[in-house]
C-alpha atoms as one frame of an Amber mdcrd trajectory, in Angstrom:
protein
  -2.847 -17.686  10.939  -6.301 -17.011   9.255  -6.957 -21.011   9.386  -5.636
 -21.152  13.115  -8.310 -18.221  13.748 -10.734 -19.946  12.589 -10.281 -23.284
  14.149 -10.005 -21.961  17.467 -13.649 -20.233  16.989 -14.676 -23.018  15.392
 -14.031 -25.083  18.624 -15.570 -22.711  20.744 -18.478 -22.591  18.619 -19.033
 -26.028  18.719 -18.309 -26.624  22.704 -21.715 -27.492  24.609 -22.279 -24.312
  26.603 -20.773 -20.749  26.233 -20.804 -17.171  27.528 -22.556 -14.439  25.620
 -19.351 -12.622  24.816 -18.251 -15.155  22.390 -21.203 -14.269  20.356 -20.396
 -10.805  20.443 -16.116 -12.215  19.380 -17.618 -13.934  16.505 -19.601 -11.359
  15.619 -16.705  -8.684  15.631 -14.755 -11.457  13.548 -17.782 -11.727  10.909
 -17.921  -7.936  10.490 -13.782  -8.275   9.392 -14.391 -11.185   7.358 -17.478
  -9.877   5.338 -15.155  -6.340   4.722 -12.320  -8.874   3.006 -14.571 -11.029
   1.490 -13.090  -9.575  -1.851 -10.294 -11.576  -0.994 -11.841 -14.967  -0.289
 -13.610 -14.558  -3.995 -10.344 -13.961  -5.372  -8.949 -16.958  -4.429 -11.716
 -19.342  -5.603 -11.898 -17.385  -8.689  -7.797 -18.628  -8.548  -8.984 -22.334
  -8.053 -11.516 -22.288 -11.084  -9.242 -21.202 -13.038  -6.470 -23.693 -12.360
  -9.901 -26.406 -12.495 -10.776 -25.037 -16.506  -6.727 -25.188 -17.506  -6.635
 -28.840 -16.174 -10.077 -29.310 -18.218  -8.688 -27.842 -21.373  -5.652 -29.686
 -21.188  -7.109 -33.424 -20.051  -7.238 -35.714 -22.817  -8.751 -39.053 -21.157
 -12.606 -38.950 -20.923 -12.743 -40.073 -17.225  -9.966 -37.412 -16.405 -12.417
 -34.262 -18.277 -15.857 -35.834 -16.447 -13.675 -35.751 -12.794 -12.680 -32.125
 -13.723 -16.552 -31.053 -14.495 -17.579 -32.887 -11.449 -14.821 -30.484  -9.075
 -16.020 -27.419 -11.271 -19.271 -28.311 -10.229 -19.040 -28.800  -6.731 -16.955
 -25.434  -6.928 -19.533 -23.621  -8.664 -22.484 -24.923  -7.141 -22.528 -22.762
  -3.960 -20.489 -19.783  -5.850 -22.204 -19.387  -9.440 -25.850 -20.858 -10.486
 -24.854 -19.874 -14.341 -21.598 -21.624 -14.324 -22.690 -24.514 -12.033 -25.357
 -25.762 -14.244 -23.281 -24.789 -17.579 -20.722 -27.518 -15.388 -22.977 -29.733
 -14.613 -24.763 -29.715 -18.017 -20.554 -30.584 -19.847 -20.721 -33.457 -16.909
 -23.728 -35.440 -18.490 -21.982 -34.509 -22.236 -18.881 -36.155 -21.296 -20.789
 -39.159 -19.598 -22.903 -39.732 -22.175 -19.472 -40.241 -24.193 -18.421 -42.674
 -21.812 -21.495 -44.271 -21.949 -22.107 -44.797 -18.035 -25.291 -44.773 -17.262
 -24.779 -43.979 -13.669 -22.528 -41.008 -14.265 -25.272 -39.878 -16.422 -27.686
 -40.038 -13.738 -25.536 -38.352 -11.563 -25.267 -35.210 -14.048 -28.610 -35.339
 -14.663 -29.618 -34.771 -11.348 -26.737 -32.137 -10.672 -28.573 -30.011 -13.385
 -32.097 -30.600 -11.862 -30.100 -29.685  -8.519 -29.132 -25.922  -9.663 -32.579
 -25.051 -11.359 -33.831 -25.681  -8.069 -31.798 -23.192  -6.642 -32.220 -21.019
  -9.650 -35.951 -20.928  -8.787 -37.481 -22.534 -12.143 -39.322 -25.550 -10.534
 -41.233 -26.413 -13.537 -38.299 -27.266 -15.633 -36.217 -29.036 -12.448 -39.289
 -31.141 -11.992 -39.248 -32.186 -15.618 -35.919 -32.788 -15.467 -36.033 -35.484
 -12.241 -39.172 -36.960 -14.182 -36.745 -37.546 -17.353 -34.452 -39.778 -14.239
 -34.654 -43.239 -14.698 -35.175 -44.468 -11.461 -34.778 -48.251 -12.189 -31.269
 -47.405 -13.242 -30.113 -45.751  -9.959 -27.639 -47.307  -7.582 -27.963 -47.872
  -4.050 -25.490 -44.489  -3.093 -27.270 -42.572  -5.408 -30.611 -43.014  -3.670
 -29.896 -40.326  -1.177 -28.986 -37.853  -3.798 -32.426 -38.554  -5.566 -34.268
 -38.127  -2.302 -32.724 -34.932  -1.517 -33.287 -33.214  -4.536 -37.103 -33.549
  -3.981 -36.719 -32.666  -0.508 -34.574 -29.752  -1.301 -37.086 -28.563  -4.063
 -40.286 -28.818  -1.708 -38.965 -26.850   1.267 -38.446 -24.042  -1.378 -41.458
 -24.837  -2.981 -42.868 -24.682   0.892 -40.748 -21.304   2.013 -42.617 -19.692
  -1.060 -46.003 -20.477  -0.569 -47.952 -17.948  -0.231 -51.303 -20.227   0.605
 -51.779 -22.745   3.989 -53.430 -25.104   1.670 -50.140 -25.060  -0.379 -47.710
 -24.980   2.679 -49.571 -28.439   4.551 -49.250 -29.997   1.115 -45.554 -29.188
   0.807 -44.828 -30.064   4.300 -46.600 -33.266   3.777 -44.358 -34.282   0.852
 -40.795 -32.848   2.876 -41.639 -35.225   5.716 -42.067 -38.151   3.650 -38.969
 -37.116   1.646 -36.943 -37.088   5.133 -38.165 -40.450   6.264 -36.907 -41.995
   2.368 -33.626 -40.119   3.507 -33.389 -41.736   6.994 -33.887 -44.979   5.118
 -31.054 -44.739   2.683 -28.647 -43.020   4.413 -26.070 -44.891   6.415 -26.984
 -44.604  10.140 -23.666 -43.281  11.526 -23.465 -40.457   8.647 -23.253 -36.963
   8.865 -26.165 -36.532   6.371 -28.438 -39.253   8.432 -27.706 -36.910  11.835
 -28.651 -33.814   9.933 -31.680 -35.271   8.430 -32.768 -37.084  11.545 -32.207
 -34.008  14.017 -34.810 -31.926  11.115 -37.123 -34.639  11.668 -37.078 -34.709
  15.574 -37.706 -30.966  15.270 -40.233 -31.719  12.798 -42.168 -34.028  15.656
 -41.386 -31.195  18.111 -38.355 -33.149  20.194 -36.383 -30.713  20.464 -33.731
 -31.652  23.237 -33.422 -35.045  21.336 -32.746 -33.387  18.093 -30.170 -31.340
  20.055 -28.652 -34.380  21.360 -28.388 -36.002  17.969 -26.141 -33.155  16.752
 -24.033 -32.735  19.658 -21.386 -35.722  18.547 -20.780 -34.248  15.231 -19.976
 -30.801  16.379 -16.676 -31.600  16.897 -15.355 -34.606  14.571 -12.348 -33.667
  12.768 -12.057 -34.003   8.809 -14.809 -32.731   7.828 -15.462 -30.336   4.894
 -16.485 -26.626   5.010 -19.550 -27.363   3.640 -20.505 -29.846   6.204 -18.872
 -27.185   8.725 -21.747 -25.094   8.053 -24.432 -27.361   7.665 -24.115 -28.711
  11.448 -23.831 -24.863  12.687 -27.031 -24.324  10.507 -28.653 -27.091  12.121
 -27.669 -26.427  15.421 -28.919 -22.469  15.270 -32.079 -24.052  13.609 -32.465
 -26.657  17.611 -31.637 -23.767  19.457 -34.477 -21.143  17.654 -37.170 -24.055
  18.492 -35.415 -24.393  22.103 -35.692 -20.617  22.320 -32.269 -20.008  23.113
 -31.524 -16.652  21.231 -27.970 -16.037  22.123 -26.850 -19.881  21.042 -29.164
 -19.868  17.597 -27.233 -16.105  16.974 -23.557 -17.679  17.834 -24.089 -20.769
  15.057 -25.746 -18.522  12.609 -22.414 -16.593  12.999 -20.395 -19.403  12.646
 -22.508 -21.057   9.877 -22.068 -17.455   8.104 -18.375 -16.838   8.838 -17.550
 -20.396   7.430 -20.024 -19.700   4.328 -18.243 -16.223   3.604 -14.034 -17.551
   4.180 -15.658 -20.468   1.213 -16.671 -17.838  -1.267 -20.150 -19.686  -0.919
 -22.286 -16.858  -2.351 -25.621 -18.692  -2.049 -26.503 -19.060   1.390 -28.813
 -18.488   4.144 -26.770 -18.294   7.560 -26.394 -14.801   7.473 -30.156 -13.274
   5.946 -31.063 -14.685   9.392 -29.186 -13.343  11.646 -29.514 -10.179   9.835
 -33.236 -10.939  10.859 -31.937 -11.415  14.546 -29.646  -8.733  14.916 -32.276
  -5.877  13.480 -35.394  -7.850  16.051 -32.319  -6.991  18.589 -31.992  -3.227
  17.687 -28.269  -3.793  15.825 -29.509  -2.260  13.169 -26.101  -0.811  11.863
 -25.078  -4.461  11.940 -28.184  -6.226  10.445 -27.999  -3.868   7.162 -24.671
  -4.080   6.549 -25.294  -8.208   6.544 -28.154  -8.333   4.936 -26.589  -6.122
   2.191 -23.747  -8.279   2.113 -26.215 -11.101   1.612 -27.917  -9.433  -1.245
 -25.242  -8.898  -3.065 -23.871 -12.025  -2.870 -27.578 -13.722  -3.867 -27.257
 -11.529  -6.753 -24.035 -12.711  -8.072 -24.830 -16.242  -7.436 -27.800 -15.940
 -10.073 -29.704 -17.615  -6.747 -32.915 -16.107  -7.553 -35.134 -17.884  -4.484
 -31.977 -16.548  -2.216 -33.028 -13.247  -3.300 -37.010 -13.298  -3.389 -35.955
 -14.293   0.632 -33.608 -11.458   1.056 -36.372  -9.105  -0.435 -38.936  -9.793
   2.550 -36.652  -8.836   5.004 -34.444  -6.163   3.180 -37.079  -2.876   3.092
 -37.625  -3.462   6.636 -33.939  -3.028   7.586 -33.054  -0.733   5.006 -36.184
   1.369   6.048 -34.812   1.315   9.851 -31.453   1.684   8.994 -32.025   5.149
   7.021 -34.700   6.300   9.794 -31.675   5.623  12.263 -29.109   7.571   9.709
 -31.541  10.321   9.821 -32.124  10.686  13.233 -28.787  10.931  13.513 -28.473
  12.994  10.777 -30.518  15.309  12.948 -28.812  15.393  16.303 -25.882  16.412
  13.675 -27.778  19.191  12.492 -28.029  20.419  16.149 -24.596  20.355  17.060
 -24.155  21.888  13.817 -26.068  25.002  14.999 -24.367  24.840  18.495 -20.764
  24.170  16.889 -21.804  27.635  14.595 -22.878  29.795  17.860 -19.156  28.977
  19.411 -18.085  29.581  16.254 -18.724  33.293  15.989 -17.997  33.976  19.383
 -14.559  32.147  18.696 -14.093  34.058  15.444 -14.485  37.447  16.893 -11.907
  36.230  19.331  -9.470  35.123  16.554  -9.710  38.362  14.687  -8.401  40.328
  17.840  -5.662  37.544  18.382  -4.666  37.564  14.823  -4.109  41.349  14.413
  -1.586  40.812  17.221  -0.123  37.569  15.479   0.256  39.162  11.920   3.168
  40.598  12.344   4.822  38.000  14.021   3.350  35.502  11.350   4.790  37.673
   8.344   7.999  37.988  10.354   7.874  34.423  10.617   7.321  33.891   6.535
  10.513  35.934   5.558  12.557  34.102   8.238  10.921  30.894   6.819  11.771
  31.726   3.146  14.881  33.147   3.544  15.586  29.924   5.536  14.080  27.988
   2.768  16.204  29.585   0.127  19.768  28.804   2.174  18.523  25.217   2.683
  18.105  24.954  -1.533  21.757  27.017  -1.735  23.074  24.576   0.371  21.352
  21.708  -1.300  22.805  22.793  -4.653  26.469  23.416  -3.500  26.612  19.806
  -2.023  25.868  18.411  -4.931  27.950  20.601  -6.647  30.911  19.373  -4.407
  29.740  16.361  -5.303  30.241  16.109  -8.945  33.277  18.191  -8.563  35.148
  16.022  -6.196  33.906  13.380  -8.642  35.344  15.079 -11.162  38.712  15.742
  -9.570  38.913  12.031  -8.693  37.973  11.206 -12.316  40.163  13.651 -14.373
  43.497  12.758 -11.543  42.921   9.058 -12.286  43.025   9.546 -16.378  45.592
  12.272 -16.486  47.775   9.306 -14.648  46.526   6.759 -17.424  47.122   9.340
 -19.956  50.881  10.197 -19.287  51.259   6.130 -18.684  50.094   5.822 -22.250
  51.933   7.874 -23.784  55.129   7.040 -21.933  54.461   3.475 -23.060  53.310
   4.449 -26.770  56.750   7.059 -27.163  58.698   3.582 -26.050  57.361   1.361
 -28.247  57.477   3.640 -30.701  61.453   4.071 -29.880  61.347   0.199 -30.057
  59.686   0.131 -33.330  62.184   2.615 -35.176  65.225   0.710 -33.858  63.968
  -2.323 -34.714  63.386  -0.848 -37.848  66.054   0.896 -38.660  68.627  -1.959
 -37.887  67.058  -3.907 -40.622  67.091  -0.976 -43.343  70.763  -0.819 -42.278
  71.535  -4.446 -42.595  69.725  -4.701 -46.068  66.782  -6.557 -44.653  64.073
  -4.441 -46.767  61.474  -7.098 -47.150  61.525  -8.081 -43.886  60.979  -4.235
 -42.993  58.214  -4.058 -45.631  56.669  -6.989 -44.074  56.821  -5.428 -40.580
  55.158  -2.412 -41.688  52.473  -4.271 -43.759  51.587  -6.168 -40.672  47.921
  -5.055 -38.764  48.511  -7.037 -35.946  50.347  -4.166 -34.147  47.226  -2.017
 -33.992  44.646  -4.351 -33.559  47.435  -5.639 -30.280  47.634  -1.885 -29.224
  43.314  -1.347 -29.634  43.142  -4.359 -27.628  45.972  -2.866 -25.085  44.110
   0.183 -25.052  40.529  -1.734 -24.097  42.031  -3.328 -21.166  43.735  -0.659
 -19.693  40.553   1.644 -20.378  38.645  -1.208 -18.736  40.950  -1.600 -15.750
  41.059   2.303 -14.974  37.217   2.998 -15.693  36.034  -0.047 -13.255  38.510
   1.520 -10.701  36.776   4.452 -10.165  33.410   2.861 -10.859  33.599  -0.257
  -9.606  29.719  -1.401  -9.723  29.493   0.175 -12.500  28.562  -3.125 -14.371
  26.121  -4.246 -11.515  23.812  -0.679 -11.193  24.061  -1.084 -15.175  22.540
  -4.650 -15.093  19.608  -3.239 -12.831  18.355  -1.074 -15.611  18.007  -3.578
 -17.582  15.688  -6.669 -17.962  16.812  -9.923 -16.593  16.945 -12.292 -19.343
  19.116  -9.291 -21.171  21.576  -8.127 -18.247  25.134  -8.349 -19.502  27.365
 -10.651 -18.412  31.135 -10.067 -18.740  33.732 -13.005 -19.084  35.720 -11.755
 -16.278  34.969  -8.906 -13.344  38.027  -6.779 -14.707  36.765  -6.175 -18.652
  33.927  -4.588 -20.176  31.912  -5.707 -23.251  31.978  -3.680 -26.400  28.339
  -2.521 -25.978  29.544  -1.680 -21.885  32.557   0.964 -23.259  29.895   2.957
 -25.372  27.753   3.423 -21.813  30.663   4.221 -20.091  31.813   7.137 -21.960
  28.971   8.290 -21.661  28.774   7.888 -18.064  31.777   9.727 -18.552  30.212
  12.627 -20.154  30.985  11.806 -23.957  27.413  11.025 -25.283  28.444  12.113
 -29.350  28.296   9.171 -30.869  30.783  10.045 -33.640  33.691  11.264 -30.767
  32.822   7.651 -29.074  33.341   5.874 -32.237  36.346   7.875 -32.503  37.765
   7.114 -29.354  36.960   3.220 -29.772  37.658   2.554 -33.001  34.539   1.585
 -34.098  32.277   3.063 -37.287  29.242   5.571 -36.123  26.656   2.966 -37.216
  28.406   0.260 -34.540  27.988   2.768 -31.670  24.349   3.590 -32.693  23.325
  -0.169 -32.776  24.607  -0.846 -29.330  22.643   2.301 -28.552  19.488   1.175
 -29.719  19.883  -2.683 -28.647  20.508  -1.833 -24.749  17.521   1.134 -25.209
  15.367  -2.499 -26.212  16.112  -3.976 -23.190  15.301  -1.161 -20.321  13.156
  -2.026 -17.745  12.732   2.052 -17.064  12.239   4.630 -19.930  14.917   6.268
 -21.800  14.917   9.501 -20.079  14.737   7.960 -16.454  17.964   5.312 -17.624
  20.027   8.909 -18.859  19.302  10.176 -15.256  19.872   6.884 -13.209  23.092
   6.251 -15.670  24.596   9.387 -14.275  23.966   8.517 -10.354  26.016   5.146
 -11.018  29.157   5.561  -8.951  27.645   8.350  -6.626
């Protein structure tokens, strides 16, 4: 829905001419998108870590230098410390391939992010180390850029004109080496070639150039807010405030939903709003933007930031007091009707205390039936469970024994005929055998099984929830209960003794205390919450 969100103002960004109020619509959906940003950082933090596990785990050479190439790119916009780190593993692993181009690539993704990271000495010693003899015909326009990227920071932080015409000399020759390698019906030629028209001062015809690009599909996020730049950058020399504010919006809005932490979209229309008198709005971005700067390492982000942040901040808390001080007023006003109302409330509540202690003893007496009642339902509750229970086993009990006094009927005839025909060893034998118990102990489960799971009949199911998946219990059929079951359900029963419920199963005390202690291993809740929860199964 997000994506469809976007889209849409993405569209309507793009579209030739438009109203003022979608300015103010983008705006309202920048101020949402800058509160969740947290969210948009999560999820590239996700995708570099799914980029480093496919890293660690490639083998091939040419699979590990594709991996630092997409942690690169990822990082480049997002991190200056882990981009270059990436970048810096990139010319490692293609100096173990041995491609010289791939080296060159690496090389100059490393002189790239100590541009960015403000250290122009070392990224100009770097490009000097480039050997230019060796570069390919794509990688031309990479080359080019670099220097032109480095000079128009070089340029945005002179201080001297003498340095800033020398600089601007050197971008402008920089752009027309662009223009020259890049392909004519490129993104990157249109960008370049619409900063060059403004350079000259044709501004409608660097509009113009942009205009077919600001809506071809398939292109990247990155490119997304590169044409918005450059279209708030033709408007601002057109003089067209409200169109430069919409694509600095959009250029900003599509920098924050990418995690891109370095950028520069949003410082200016910070800039805008606050020359507007939004200042509310222009802190809260250019805070946003500061932050951001600051965990991107981007230091010439921040030294930006910095000339425009004490200004706003400076507004924004002469605006907080000012209101702080109209506060202060209706303070003193809210005090005055105050007093008058609490000399009024005194005479009201004399009148209402009686009625308001009446009130409490109706209240509590009230209170105390509702906790009477409360503990006589559930005392109905366990009683009628109780009845139910104790009918149900008396029933089983006098079946037992009916059955156990005829067997036992059986057994003496049986017996006796043989004593009385002479058959002695056959009676010994009969006598010696253990099969009879062990037959009657396994009667005795499956009838105890049959009645329990007949008045508990999910008793096996609740029992399964308190325990951890990979250990529930799984019976061979619905109508039987494991060994390690019948403990827990005497118990459920009300027979927790171990030594009556080895007793009653005929099994040893140690037997019942290690099914005990091997379900207590597999609880997903703690043993005093599993006692409690034990005793609602059935309720």
């Amino acid at each position: 829905m997000k994506k469809i969100i976007l889209l849409v103002l993405l569209s309507i960004a793009l579209s030739p001419v438009l109203a003022g109020e979608n300015v103010d619509s983008l705006l309202q959906v920048l101020d949402k998108t800058i509160v969740q940003r947290k969210e948009f950082s999560d999820k590239k933090e996700r995708e570099l870590k799914e980029l480093k596990q496919a890293l660690d785990n490639s083998r091939d050479l040419f699979d590990k230098f594709n991996y630092t190439d997409k942690l690169f790119d990822a990082y480049k916009h997002y991190n200056l410390d882990s981009a270059i780190a990436a970048a810096r593993m990139k010319l490692t692993v293609a100096q173990q391939l041995h491609d010289k181009q791939l080296e060159l690539q690496s090389q100059m993704n490393i002189a790239e992010i100590m541009g960015k990271m403000g250290i122009y000495k070392e990224t100009f010693d770097c490009m000097d180390k480039i050997d230019k003899s060796q570069l390919k015909k794509d990688q031309w326009g990479y080359y080019y850029h670099l220097y032109h990227s480095i000079y128009t920071l070089l340029f945005n932080n002179a201080s001297l004109d003498d340095e800033k015409k020398q600089y601007n000399t050197l971008i402008s020759r920089y752009k027309d080496s662009l223009l020259q390698v890049y392909d004519a019906q490129s993104i990157a030629y249109r960008l370049t070639y619409n900063d060059k028209l403004l350079e000259k001062g044709d501004f409608r015809e660097a509009l113009l150039v942009l205009k077919p690009i600001g809506s071809l599909p398939g292109q990247e996020n990155a490119q997304k807010a590169s044409i918005a730049y450059r279209f708030a950058k033709t408007y601002e020399k057109l003089g067209d405030v409200a169109e430069q504010k919409k694509y600095l919006a959009l250029a900003a809005l599509i920098d924050i939903r990418r995690a891109a932490k370095s950028y520069v979209a949003l410082r200016e229309l910070a800039v805008l709003l606050y020359e507007e008198g939004q200042v509310d709005r222009a802190y809260a971005y250019i805070r946003c933007a500061m932050e951001d700067a600051s965990f991107a390492r981007a230091r010439f982000r921040m030294i930006e930031i910095t000339e425009a942040l004490p200004i706003i901040v400076a507004s924004y808390d002469k605006k907080m007091e000012a209101e702080k001080s109209t506060l202060f007023n209706y303070l003193v006003l809210i005090s005055v009707l105050s007093v008058i109302l609490l000399a009024s409330s005194i005479l009201i509540y004399l009148q209402l205390k009686r009625i308001s202690a009446t009130k409490k003893i109706i209240k509590s007496k009230n209170d105390e039936l509702l906790g009477i009642n409360v503990t006589l339902r559930d005392l109905n509750t366990k009683l009628s469970e109780s009845d139910h229970v104790k009918e149900t086993y008396i029933g089983y009990v006098f079946n037992l024994c009916s059955s156990y006094i005829n067997k036992l009927e059986s057994y003496r005839v049986n017996l006796h005929k043989k004593l009385r025909a002479g058959q002695i060893q056959q009676a010994l034998s009969d006598t010696g055998d253990t099969n009879l118990v062990s037959n009657e102990v396994k009667d005795f489960f499956q009838n105890f099984d049959a009645v329990f799971l007949s008045i508990y009949p999910r008793f096996i199911t609740d029992f399964n929830q308190l325990l951890k998946p990979e250990e529930q219990i799984q019976p061979k059929s619905d109508d039987c209960l494991t060994p390690e079951l019948r403990v827990f359900a005497l118990m459920r029963m009300g027979i927790p003794d171990s030594s009556r419920i080895a007793n009653f199963l005929h099994y040893s005390p140690q037997t019942v205390y290690n099914y005990k202690r091997k379900i207590m291993n597999k609880l997903v809740v703690n043993k005093e919450d599993f006692l409690l929860k034990m005793e609602q199964i059935g309720r």
